[in-house]
C-alpha positions as CSV (number, residue, x, y, z in Angstrom):
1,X,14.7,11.5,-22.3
2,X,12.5,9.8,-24.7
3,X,8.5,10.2,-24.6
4,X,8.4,6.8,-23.8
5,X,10.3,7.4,-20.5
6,X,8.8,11.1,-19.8
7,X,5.1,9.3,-19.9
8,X,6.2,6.7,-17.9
9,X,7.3,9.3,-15.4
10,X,3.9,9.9,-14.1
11,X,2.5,6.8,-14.5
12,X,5.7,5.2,-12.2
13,X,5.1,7.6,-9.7
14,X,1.3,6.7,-9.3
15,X,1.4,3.1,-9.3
16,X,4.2,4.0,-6.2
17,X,1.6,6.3,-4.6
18,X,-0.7,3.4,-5.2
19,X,1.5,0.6,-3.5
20,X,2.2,2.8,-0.3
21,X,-1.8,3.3,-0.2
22,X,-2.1,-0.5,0.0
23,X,1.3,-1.1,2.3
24,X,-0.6,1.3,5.1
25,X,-4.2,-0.6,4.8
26,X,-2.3,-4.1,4.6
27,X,-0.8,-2.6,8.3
28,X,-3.9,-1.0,9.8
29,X,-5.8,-4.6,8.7
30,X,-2.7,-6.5,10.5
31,X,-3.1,-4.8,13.5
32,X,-6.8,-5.0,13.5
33,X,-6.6,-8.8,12.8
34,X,-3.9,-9.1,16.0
35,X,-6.2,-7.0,18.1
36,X,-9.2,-9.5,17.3
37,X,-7.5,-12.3,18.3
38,X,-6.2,-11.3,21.2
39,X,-9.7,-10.6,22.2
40,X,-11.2,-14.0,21.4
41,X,-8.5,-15.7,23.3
42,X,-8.9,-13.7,26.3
């Protein structure tokens, strides 16, 4: 491996840690959203 690709390493792995971080807010927002409007039409 290069020091290119063993810097990258960690940086990869945070930007994942990052995405999945965003992925479970998107979800709790989506559900939150669905719950609200279920309310209003009721």
């Amino acid at each position: 491996m290069s020091d290119i690709e063993l810097n990258l390493m960690p940086l990869l792995r945070n930007i994942q840690e990052i995405l999945q971080r965003i992925e479970i807010e998107l979800k709790k927002n989506k559900t939150s959203i669905n719950y609200g409007i279920k309310l209003e039409k009721e």
